[in-house]
N, C-alpha and C positions, 0 to 999 in steps of 0.2 A: 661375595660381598658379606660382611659380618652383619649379624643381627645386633641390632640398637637394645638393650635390655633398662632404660634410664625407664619408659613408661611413659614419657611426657610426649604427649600429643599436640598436635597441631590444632590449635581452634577452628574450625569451620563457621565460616560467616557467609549467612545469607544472600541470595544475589541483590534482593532489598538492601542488605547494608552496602555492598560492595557498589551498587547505582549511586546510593546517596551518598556514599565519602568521596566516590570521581566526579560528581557533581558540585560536591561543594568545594573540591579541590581545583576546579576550572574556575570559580569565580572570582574573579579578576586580585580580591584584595586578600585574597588565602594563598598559602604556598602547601607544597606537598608537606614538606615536614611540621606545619602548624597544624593541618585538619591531621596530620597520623599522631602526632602529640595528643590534642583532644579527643580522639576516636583510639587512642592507648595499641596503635597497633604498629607497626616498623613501616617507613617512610617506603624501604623498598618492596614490602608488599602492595604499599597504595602504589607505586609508579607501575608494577605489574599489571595492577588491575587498571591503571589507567593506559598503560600500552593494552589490555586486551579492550577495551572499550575502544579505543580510536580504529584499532583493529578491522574490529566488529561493524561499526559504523560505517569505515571504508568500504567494507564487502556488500554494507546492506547498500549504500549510494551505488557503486558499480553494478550490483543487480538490479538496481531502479533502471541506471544508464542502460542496463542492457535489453532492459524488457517493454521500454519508452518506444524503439520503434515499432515492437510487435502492437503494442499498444494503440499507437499510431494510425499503422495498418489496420488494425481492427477497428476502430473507431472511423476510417472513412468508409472501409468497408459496410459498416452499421450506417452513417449516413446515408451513403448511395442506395444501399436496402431501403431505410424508411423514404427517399425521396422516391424509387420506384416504384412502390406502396403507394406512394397519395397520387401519383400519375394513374396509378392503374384502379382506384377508386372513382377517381376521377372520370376514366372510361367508364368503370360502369354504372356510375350516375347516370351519364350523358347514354347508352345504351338500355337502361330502364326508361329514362325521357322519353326515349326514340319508339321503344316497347310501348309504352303506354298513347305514345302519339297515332302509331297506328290501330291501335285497338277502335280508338276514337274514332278515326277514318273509318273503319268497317264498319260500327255500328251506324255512323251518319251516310252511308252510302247504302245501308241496308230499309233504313228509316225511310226512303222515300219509296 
């Protein structure tokens, strides 16, 4: 492949810009070629960066979707934990009561 000897580089644009020209380019009463007019940059870099954003987006929703049942799971899992918890506090309330009811017993049987 031949080496390019022109010198002219490619501008590199922040992922800051690149958010905010697909952003303003999905708003309903903008077109791709109006916001890359304004933003001085070629219509088919903005649809690049707007195919990698929807992209993107896609992958982050389908990793939600996929992690929603683990989610799930663990979340009943954490219920049934904390409801089994207050059952078993709940014992041992009523088994201090019960402790301390006969201590009473002993001392008032000891008392006469």
């Amino acid at each position: 492949m031949p080496a390019y000897k022109t010198g002219k580089k490619t501008p590199q644009y922040s992922l800051e810009f690149k958010l905010k020209a697909v952003q303003w380019s999905f708003e309903t009463h903008r077109t791709v070629k109006s916001v890359a007019e304004a933003l001085d940059i070629h219509p088919f870099m903005l649809s690049k960066w707007r195919k990698a954003y929807k992209d993107e987006v896609m992958q982050m929703v389908k990793n939600k979707d996929l992690a929603k049942p683990k989610k799930l799971k663990q979340n009943d899992e954490l219920e049934s934990l904390k409801q089994r918890i207050a059952e078993l506090e709940e014992e041992n309330d009523i088994l201090k009561k019960w402790q301390r009811y006969q201590v009473e017993q002993r001392r008032k049987g000891s008392d006469s």
